[in-house]
C-alpha positions in Angstrom: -86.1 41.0 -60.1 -84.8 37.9 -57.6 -81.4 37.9 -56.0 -80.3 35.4 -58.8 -81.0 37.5 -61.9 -80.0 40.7 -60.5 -76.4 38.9 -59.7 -76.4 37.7 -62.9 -77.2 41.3 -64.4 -74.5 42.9 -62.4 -71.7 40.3 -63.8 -72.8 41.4 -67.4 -70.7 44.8 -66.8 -67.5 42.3 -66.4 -68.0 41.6 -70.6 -67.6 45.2 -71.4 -64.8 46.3 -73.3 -61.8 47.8 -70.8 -62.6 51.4 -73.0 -66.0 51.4 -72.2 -65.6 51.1 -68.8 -62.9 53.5 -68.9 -65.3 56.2 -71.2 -67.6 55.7 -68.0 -65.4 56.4 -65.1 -64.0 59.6 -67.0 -67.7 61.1 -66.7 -67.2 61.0 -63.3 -64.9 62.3 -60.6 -60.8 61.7 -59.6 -61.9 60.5 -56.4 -64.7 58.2 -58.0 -62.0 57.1 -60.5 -59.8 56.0 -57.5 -62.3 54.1 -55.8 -63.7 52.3 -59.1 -60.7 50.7 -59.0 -61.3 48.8 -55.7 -64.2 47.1 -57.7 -62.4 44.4 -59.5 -58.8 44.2 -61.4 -60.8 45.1 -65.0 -62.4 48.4 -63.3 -58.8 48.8 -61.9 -57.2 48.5 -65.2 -59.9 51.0 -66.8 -59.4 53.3 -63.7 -55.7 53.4 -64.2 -56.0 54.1 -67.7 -54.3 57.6 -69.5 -58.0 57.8 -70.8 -59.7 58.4 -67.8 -57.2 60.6 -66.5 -56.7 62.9 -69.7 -60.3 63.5 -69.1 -59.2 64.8 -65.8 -56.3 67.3 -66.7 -56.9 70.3 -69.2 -57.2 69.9 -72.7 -54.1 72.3 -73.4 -52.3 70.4 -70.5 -49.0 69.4 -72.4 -48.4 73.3 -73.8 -48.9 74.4 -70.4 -46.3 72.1 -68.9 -44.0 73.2 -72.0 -43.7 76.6 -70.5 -43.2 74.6 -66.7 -39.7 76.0 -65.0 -39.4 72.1 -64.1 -40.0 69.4 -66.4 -42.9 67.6 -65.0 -44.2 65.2 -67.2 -41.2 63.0 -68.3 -42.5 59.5 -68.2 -45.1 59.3 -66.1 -48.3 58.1 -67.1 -51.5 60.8 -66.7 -52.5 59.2 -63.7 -49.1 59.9 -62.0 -49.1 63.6 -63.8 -52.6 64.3 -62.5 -51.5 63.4 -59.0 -47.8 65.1 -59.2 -49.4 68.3 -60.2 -52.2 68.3 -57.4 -49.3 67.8 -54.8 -46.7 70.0 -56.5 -47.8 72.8 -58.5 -45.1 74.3 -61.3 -44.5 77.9 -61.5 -44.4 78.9 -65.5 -42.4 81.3 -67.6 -39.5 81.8 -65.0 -41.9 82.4 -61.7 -43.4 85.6 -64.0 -47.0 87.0 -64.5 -47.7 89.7 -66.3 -51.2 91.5 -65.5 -53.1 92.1 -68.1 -54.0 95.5 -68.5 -57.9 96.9 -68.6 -58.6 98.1 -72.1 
């Protein structure tokens, strides 16, 4: 393939929908999704998307934060939640664990 076509190839991934691109950069990595969005302002708006960052928080995330000491979640888009929670952990059900006991 010449220089022309393959240019021409790579501006096809511009006429994607934003949710495809966003499905794509979910598959990959927080980091990878933070650096996709260097690429152009439609990979930013995919990267920035509560899609792709959903993906990257647990599925049971928003009962988990229920039980948080601190509310942690009002407002702020996944993105922000995803990046809250890796700089500030919450403590859950008053700063108590109970061990479960061997059976």
């Amino acid at each position: 393939m010449d220089a022309a076509a393959t240019a021409t190839a790579g501006a096809e991934i511009y006429r994607l929908p934003e949710e495809c691109v966003a499905y794509a950069i979910s598959l990959t990595t927080p980091g990878d999704a933070c650096h996709s969005s260097a690429v152009s302002p439609a990979f930013r708006a995919a990267a920035d998307s509560d899609a792709v960052w959903a993906r990257f928080l647990p599925p049971d995330h928003a009962a988990v934060l229920a039980r948080a000491d601190e509310p942690a979640a009002l407002g702020m888009s996944k993105k922000e939640l995803f990046s809250r929670l890796c700089d500030n952990p919450v403590l859950l059900d008053d700063a108590t664990m109970v061990r479960a006991r061997n059976l």
